[in-house]
C-alpha positions, -999 to 999 in steps of 0.1 A, spaced: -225 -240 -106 -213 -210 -117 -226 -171 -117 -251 -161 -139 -251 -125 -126 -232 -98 -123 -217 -87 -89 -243 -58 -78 -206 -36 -71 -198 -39 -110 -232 -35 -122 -234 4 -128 -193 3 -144 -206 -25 -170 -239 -6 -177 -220 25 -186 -195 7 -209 -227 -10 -224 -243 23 -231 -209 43 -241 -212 17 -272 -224 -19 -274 -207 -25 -303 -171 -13 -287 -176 -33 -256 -184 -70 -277 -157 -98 -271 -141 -76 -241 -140 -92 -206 -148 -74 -177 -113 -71 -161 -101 -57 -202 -128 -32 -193 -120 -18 -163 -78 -18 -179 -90 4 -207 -112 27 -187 -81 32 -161 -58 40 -187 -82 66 -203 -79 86 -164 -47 111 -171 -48 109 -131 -49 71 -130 -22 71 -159 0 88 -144 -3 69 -107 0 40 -124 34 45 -142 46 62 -115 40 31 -89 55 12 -116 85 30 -117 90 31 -82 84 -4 -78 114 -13 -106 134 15 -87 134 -6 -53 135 -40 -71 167 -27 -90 181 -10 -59 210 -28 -54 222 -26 -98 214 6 -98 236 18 -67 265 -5 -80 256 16 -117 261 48 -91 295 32 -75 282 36 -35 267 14 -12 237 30 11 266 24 38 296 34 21 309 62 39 329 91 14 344 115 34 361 134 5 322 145 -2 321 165 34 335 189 45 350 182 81 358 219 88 319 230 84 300 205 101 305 177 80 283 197 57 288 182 19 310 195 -5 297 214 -33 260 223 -45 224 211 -36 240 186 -8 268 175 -28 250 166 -61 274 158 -93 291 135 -112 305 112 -81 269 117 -54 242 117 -84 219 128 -54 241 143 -28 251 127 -1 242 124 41 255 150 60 284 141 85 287 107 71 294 111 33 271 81 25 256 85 -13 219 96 -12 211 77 -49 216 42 -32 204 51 3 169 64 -13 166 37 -34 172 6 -4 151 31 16 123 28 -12 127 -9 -10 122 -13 23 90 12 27 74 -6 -4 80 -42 11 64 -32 43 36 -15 25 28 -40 2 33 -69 33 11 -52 54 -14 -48 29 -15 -84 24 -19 -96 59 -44 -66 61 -66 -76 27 -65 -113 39 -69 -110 75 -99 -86 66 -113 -105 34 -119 -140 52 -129 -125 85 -157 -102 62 -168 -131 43 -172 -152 71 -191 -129 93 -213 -120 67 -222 -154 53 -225 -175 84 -245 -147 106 -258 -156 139 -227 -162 164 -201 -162 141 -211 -125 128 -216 -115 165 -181 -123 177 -164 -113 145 -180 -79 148 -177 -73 187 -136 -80 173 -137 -53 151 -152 -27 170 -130 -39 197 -100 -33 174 -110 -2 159 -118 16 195 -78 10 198 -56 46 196 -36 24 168 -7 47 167 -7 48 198 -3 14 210 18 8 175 45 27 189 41 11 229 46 -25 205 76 -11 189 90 5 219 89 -24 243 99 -51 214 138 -50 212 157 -76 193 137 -84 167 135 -82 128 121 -47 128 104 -51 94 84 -83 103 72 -64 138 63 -36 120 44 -56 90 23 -74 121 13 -42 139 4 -27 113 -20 -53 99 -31 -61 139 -46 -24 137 -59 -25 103 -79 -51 90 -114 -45 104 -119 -16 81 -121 -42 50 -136 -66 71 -163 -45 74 -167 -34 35 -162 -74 27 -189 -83 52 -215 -55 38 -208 -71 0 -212 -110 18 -246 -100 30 -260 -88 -6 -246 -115 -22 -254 -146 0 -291 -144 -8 -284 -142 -48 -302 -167 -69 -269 -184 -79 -256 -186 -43 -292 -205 -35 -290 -225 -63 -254 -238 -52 -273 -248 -19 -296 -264 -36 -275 -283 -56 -251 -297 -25 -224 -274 -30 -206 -270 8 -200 -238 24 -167 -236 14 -172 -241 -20 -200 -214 -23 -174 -191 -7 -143 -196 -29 -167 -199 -62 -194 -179 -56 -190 -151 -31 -152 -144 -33 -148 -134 -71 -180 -114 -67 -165 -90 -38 -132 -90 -58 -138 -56 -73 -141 -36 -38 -113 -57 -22 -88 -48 -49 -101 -9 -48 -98 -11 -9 -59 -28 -14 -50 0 -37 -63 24 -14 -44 8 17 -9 7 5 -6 49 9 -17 45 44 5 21 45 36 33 36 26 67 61 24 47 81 60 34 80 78 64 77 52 81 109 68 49 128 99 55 115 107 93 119 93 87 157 122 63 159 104 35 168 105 20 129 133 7 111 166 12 129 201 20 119 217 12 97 184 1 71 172 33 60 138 39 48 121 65 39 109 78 74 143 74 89 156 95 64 132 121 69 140 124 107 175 121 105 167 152 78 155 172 99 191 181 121 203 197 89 173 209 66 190 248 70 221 237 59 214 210 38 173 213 22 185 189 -2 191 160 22 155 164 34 138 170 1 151 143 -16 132 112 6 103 132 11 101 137 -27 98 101 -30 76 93 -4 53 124 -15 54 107 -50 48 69 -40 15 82 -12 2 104 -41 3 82 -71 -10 51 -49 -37 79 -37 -48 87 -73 -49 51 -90 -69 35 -60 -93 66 -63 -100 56 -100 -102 20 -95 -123 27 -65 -149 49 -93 -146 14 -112 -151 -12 -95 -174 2 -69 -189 35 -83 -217 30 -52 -193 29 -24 -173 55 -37 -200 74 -39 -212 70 -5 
């Protein structure tokens, strides 16, 4: 059986699109809605092409530093200068026609190609993260929240537990003790170990309006197990909050990375990201202002834009929990 109402999250968003113009909003689904009210935000516009150009930046990372001619570990020492430091030769950090960016200080390596694998590591730790963080959280909310009793006892005695953690703390105790390891999967696990109960929490709030909703009774009545009444009934009804929460995540997340990273406990040499780049910035942002501008450019871009399009589809999808 399927829903005959509308999740109580979406209910004020379609309401307002009814009363903006009945006529407008005939033959549009909801998900066409809530695409053409995003696109008429200039602030969600403009996060929205901006994550998508970031994201094509890192995917194309390695064409577009062949296009530039370096590899993020290319070493050019005809673009330093070995008598000053190692400082680069010319301009703004060595930016022209050979170093379309500049290059690194001491080493020579090309700036273009090391921002861009830098970008495409940050972004896949992000966006990992924020999957084993929104799935972790989603099933763990839904469960607590539909099951009660024990279940929603030990489930919620978890979550405080987790959440009474100092996370950074302990995130950089993990990292610091763990050796030789892939650095990026460690880091995608801590992160998400540290994480999940705060959409566990807004899943399990949405679980308990819902499970009591004439069409979740009737699938009771009519046989339906719990794990069908789950995947059919309550999941695509807290779908709206969980994709605002996920948009809302991935800044965190990639702050996250690059906090982890410029305390050195991140990614590791030679794999830049973001954060690395930022700290190893730092020896030479008198000299050099370029070299540190540059990545933190980028990763002042990526937090904001994320920031601004989960804001909007937060309004959206659930104008009430924005709200409160």
């Amino acid at each position: 059986m399927t829903a005959t109402t509308e999740p109580a999250a979406t209910e004020p968003a379609t309401a307002r699109a009814g009363a903006a113009g009945p006529a407008k909003a005939a033959g549009r689904g909801p998900w066409r809605l809530v695409r053409d009210r995003l696109w008429a935000r200039g602030s969600a516009r403009f996060g929205l092409v901006t994550v998508a150009v970031l994201v094509l930046l890192a995917a194309l990372a390695g064409p577009l530093s062949a296009l530039g001619g370096w590899s993020p570990d290319e070493f050019d020492k005809r673009a330093i200068d070995p008598y000053l430091g190692g400082q680069p030769v010319g301009d703004f950090g060595g930016i022209g026609t050979r170093h379309w960016l500049g290059v690194e200080p001491s080493t020579g390596r090309d700036l273009l190609a090391r921002v861009l694998h830098g970008g495409q590591v940050s972004l896949l730790i992000a966006f990992t993260a924020t999957a084993v963080v929104v799935a972790t959280g989603t099933l763990a909310g839904i469960a607590a929240g539909y099951f009660g009793g024990r279940t929603d006892s030990v489930l919620s005695r978890l979550m405080d537990l987790t959440m009474s953690f100092p996370s950074l703390i302990f995130m950089i105790a993990m990292m610091s003790v763990a050796k030789d390891v892939n650095r990026i999967l460690l880091i995608t696990l801590v992160i998400g170990l540290f994480t999940w109960p705060g959409i566990a929490r807004v899943v399990r709030g949405q679980t308990l309006s819902l499970k009591h909703r004439e069409y979740v009774e009737a699938a009771k009545v009519g046989g339906a197990r719990p794990w069908r009444i789950l995947t059919r009934e309550i999941l695509p009804n807290v779908s709206g909050p969980v994709i605002a929460y996920t948009t809302l995540l991935v800044p965190g997340m990639i702050a996250t990375e690059a906090a982890l990273s410029y305390l050195g406990v991140g990614v590791r040499p030679p794999t830049p990201s973001w954060g690395q780049m930022i700290a190893e910035s730092i020896n030479f942002y008198e000299t050099d202002p370029t070299y540190f501008l540059i990545p933190t450019a980028f990763l002042f871009l990526a937090v904001l834009a994320f920031t601004l399009l989960g804001d909007a589809l937060r309004d959206i999808l659930d104008p009430r929990g924005g709200r409160s």
